[in-house]
Biopython code that builds the backbone (N, CA, C, O; Angstrom):
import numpy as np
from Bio.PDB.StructureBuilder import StructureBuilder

atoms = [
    (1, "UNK", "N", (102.061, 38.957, -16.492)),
    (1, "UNK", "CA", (101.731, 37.580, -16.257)),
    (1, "UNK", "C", (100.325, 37.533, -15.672)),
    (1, "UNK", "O", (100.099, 38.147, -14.629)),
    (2, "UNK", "N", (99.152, 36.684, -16.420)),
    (2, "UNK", "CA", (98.186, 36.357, -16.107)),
    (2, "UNK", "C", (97.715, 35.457, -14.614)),
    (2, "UNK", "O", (96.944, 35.747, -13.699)),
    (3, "UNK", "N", (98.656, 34.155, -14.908)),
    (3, "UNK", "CA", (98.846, 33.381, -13.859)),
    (3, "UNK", "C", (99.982, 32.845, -13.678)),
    (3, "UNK", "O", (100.788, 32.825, -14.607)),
    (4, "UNK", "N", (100.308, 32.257, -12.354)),
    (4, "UNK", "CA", (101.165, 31.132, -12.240)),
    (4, "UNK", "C", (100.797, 30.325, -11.549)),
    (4, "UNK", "O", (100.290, 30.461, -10.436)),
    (5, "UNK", "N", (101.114, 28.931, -12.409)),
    (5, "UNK", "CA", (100.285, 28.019, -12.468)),
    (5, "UNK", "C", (101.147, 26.695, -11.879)),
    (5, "UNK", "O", (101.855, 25.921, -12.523)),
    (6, "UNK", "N", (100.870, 26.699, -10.552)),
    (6, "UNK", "CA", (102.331, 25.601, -9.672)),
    (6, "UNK", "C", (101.710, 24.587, -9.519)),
    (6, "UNK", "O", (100.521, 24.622, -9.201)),
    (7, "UNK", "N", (102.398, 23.409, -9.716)),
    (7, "UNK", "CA", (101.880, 21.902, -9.308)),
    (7, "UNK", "C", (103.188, 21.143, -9.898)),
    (7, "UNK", "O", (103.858, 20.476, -9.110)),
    (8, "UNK", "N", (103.535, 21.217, -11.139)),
    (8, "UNK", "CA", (104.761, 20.130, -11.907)),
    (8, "UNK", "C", (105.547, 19.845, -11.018)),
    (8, "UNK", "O", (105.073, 20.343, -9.997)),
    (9, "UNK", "N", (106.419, 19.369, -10.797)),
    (9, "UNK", "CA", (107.526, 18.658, -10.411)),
    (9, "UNK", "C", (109.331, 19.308, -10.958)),
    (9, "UNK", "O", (110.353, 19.686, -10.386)),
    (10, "UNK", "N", (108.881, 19.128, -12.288)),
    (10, "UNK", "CA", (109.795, 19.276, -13.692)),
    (10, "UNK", "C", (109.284, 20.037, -14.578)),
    (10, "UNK", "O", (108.111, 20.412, -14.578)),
    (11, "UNK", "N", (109.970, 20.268, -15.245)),
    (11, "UNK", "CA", (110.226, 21.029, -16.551)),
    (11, "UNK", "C", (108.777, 20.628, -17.153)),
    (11, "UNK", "O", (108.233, 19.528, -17.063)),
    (12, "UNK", "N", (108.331, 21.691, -17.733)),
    (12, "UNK", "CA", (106.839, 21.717, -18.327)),
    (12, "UNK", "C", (106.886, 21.842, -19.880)),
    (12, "UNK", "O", (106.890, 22.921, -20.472)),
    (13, "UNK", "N", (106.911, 20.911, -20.328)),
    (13, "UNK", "CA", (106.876, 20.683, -22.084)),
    (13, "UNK", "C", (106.291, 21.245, -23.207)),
    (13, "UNK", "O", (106.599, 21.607, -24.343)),
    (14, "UNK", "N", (105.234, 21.178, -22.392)),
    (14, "UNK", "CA", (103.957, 21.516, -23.868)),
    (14, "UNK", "C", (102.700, 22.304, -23.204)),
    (14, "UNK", "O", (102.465, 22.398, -21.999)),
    (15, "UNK", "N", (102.213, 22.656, -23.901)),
    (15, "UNK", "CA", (100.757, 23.703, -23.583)),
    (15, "UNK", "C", (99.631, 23.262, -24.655)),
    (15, "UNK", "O", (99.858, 23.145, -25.860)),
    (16, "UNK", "N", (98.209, 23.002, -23.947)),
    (16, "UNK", "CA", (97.307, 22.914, -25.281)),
    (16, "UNK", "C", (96.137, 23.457, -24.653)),
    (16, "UNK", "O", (95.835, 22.908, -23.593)),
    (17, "UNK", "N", (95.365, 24.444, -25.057)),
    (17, "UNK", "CA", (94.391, 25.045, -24.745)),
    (17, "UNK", "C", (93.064, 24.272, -25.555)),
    (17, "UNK", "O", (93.140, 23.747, -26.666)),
    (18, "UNK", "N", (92.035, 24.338, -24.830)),
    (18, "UNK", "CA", (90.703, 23.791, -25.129)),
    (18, "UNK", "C", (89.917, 24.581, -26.016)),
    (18, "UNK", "O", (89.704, 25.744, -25.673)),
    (19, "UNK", "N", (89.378, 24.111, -27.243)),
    (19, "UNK", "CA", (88.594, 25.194, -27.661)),
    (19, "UNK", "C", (87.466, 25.637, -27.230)),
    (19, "UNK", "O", (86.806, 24.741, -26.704)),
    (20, "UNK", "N", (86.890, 26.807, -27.235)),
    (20, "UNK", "CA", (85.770, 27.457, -26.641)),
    (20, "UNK", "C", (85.851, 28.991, -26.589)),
    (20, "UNK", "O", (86.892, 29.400, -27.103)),
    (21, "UNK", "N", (85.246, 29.716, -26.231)),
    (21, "UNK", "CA", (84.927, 30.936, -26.739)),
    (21, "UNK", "C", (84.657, 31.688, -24.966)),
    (21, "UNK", "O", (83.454, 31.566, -24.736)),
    (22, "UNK", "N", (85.282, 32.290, -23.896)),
    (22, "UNK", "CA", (86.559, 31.931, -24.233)),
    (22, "UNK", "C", (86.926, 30.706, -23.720)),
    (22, "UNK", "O", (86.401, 30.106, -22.782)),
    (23, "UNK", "N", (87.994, 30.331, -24.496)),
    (23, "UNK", "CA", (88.865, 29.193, -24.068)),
    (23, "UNK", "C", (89.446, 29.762, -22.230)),
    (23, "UNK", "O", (90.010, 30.773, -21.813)),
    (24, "UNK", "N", (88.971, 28.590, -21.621)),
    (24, "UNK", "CA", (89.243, 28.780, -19.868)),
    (24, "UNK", "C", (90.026, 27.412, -19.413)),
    (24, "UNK", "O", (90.569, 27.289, -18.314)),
    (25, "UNK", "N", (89.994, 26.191, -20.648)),
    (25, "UNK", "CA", (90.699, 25.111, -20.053)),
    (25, "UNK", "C", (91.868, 24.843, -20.562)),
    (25, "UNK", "O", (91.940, 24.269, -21.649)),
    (26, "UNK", "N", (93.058, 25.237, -19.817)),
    (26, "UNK", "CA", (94.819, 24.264, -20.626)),
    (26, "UNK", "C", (94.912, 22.831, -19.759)),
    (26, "UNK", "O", (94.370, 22.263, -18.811)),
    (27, "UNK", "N", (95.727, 22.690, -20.513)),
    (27, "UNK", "CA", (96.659, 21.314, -20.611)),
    (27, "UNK", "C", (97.910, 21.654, -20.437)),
    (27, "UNK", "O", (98.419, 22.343, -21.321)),
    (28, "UNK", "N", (98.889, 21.187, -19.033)),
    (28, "UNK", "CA", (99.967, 21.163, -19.566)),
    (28, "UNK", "C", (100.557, 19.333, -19.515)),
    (28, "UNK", "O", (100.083, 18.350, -18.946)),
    (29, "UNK", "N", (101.699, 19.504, -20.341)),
    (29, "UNK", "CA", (102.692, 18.158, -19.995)),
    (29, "UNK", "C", (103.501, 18.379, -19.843)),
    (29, "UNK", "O", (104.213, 18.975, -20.651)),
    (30, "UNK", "N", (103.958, 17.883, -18.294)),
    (30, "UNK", "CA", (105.525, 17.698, -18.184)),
    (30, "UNK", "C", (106.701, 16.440, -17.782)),
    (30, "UNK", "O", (106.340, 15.334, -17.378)),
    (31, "UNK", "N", (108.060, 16.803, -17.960)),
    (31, "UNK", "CA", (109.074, 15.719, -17.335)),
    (31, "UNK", "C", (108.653, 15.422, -15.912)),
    (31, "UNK", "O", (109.680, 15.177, -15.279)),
    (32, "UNK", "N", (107.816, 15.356, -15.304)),
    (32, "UNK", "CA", (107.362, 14.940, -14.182)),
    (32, "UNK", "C", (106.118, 13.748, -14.453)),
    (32, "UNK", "O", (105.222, 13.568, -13.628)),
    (33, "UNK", "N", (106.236, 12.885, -15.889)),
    (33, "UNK", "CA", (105.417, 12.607, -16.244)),
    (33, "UNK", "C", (103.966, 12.315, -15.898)),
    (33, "UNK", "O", (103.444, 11.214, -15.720)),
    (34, "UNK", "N", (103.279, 13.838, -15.824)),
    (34, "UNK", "CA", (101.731, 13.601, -15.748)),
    (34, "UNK", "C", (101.489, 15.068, -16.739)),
    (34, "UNK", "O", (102.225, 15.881, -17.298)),
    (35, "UNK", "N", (100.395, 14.912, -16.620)),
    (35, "UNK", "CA", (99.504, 16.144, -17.763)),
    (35, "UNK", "C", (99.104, 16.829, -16.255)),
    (35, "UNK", "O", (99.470, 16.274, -15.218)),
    (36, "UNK", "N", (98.239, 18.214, -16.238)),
    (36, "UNK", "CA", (97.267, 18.500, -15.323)),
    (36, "UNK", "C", (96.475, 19.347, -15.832)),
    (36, "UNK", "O", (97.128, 20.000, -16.647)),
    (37, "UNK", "N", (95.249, 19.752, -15.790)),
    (37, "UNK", "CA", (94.485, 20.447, -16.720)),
    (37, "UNK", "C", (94.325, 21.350, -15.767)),
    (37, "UNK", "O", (94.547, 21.044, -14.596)),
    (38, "UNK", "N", (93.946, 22.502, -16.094)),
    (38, "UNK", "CA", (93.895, 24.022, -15.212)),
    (38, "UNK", "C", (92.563, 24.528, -15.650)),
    (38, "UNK", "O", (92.149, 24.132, -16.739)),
    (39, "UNK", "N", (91.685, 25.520, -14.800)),
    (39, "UNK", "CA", (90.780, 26.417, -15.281)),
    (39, "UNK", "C", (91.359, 27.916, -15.279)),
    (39, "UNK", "O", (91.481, 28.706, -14.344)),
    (40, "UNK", "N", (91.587, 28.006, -16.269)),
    (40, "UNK", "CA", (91.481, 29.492, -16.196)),
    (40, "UNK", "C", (90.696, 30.384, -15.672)),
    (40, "UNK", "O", (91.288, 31.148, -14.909)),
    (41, "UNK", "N", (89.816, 30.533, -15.771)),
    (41, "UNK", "CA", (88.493, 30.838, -15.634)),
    (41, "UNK", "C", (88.626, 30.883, -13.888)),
    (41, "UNK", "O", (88.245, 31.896, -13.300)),
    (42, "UNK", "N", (88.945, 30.221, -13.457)),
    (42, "UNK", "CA", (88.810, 30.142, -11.740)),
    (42, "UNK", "C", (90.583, 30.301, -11.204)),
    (42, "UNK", "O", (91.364, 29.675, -10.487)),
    (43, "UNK", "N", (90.594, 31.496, -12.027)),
    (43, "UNK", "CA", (92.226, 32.169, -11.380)),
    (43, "UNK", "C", (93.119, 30.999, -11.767)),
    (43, "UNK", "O", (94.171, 31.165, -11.150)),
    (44, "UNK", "N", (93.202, 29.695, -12.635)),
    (44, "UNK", "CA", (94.431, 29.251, -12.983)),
    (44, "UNK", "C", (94.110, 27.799, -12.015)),
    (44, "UNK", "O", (94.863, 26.825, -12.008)),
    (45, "UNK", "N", (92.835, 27.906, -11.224)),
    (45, "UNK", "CA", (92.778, 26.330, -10.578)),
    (45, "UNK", "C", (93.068, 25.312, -10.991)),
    (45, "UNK", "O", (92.399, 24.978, -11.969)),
    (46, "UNK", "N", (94.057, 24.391, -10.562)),
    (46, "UNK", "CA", (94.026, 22.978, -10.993)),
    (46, "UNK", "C", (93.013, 22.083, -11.248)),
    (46, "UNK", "O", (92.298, 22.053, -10.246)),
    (47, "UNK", "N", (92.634, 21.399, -12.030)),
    (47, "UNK", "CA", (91.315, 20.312, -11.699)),
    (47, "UNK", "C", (91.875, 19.155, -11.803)),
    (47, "UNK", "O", (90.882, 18.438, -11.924)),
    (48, "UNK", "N", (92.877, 18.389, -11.844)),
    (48, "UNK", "CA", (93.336, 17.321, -12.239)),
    (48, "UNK", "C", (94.741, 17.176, -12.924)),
    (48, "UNK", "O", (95.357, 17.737, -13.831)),
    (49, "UNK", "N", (94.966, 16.019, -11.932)),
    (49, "UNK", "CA", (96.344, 15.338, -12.234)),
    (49, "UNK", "C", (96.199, 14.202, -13.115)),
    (49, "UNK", "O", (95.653, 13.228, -12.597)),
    (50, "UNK", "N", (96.583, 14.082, -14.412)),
    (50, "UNK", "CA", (96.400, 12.870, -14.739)),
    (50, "UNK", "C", (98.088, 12.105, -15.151)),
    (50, "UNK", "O", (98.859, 12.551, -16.002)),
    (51, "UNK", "N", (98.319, 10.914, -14.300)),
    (51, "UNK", "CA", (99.376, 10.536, -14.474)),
    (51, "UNK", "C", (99.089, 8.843, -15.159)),
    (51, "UNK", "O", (97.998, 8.344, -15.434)),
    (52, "UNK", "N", (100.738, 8.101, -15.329)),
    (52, "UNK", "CA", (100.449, 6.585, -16.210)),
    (52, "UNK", "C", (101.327, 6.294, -17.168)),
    (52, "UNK", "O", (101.456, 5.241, -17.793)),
    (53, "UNK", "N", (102.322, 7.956, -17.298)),
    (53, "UNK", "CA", (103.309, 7.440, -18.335)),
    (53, "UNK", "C", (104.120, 7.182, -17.388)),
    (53, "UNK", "O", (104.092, 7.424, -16.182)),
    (54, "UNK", "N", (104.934, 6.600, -18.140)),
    (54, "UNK", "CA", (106.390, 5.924, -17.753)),
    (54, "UNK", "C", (107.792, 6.661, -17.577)),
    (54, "UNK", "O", (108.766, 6.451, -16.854)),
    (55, "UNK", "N", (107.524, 7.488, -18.419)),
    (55, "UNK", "CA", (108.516, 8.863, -19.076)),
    (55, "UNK", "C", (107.902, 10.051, -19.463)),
    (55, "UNK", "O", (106.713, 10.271, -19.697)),
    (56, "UNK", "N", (108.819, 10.750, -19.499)),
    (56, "UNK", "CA", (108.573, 11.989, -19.972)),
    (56, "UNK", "C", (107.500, 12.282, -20.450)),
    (56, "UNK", "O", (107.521, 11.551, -21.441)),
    (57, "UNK", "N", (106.162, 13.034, -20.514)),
    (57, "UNK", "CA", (105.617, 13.829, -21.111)),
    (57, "UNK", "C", (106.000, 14.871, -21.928)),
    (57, "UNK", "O", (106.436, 15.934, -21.487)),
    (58, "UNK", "N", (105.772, 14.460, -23.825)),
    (58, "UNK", "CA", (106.803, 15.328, -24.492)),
    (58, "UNK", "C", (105.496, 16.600, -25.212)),
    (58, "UNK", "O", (105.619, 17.740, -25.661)),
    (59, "UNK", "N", (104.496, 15.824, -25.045)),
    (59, "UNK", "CA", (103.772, 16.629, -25.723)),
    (59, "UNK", "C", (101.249, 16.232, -25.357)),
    (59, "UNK", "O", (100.713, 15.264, -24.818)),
    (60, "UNK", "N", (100.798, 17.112, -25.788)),
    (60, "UNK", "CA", (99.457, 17.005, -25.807)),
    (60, "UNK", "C", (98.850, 17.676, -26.463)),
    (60, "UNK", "O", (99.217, 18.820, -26.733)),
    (61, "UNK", "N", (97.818, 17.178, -26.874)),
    (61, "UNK", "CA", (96.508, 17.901, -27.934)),
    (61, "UNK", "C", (95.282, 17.768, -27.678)),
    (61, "UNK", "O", (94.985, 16.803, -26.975)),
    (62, "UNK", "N", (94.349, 18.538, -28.083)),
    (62, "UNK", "CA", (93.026, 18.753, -27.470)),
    (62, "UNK", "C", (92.085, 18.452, -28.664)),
    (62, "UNK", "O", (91.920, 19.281, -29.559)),
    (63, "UNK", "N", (91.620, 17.534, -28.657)),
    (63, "UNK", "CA", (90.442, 17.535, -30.209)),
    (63, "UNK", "C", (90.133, 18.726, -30.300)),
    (63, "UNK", "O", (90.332, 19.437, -29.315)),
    (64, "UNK", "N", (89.651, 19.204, -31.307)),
    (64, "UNK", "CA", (88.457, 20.383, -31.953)),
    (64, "UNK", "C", (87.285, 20.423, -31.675)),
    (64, "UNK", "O", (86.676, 21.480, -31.844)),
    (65, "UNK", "N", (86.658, 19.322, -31.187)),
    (65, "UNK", "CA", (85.728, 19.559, -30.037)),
    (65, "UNK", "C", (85.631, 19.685, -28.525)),
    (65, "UNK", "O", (84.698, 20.004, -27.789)),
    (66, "UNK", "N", (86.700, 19.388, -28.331)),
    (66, "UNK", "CA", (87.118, 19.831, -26.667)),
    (66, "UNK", "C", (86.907, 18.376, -25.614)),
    (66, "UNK", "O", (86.839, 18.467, -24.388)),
    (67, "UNK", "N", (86.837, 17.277, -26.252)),
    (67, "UNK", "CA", (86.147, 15.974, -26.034)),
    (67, "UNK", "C", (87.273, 15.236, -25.773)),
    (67, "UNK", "O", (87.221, 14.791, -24.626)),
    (68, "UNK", "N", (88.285, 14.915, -26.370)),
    (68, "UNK", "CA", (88.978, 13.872, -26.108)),
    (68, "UNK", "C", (90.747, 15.139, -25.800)),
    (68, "UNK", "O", (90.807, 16.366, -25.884)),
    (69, "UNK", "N", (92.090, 13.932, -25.392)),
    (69, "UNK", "CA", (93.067, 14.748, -25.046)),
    (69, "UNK", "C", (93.966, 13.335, -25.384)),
    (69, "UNK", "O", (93.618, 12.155, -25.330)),
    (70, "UNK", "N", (95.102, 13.878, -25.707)),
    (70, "UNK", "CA", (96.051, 12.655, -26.521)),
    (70, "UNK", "C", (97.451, 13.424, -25.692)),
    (70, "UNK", "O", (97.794, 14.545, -25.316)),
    (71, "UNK", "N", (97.795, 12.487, -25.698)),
    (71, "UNK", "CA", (99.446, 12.945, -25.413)),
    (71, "UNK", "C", (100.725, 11.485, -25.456)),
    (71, "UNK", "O", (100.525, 10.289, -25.240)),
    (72, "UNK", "N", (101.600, 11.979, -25.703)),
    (72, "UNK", "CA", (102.721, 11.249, -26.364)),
    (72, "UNK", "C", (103.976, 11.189, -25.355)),
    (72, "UNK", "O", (103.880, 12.217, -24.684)),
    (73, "UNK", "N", (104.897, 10.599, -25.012)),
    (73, "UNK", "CA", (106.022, 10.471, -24.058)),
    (73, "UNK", "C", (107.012, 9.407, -24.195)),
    (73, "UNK", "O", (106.636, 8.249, -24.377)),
    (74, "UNK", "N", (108.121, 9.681, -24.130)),
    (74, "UNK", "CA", (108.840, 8.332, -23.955)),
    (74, "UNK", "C", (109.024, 6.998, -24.696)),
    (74, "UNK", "O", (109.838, 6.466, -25.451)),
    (75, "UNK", "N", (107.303, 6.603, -23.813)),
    (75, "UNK", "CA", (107.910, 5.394, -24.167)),
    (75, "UNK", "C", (107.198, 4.635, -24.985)),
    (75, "UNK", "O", (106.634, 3.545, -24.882)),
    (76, "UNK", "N", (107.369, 5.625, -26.028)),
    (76, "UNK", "CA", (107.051, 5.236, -27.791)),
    (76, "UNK", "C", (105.456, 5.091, -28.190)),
    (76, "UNK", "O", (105.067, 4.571, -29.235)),
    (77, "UNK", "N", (104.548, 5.686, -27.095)),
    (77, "UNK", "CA", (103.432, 5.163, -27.162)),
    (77, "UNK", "C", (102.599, 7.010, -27.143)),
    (77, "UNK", "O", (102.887, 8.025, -26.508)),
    (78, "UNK", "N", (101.177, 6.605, -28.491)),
    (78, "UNK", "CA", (100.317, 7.743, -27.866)),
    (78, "UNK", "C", (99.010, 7.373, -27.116)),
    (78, "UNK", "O", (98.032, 6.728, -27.495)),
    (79, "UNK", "N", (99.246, 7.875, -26.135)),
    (79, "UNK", "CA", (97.846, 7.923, -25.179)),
    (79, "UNK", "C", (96.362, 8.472, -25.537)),
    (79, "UNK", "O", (95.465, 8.420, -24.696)),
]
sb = StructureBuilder()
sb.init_structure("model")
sb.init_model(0)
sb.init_chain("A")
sb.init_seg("    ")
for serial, (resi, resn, name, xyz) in enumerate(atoms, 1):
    if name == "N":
        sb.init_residue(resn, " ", resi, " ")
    sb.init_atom(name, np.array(xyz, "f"), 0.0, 1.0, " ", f" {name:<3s}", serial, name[0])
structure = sb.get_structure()
């Protein structure tokens, strides 16, 4: 194990890594509905909580340029 990476609440859904060379930024989403983005790069640091859904965090994606971040939950809506 590289890191462990504590902050969720709940159950952690989904994983989306940033592209880049190397890639140092994830995404996770979880049933604690918020995302939080991590640096790898700086031992697994948190940089941000981003919360607003309503429900569940089921899932997230990272454009192909590393620019925008989408994620989906609940309550029928994508962010």
């Amino acid at each position: 194990m590289l890191f462990h990476l504590a902050g969720h609440q709940d159950v952690v859904r989904d994983l989306s890594f940033a592209p880049g060379n190397p890639c140092s930024i994830l995404v996770s989403a979880s049933r604690d509905k918020t995302l939080r983005v991590w640096d790898l790069s700086q031992n697994g640091k948190q940089l941000k909580v981003l919360s607003g859904h309503l429900q569940w965090v089921y899932g997230c994606s990272i454009s192909p340029d590393g620019q925008m971040l989408c994620s989906v939950a609940g309550e029928k809506a994508v962010s």
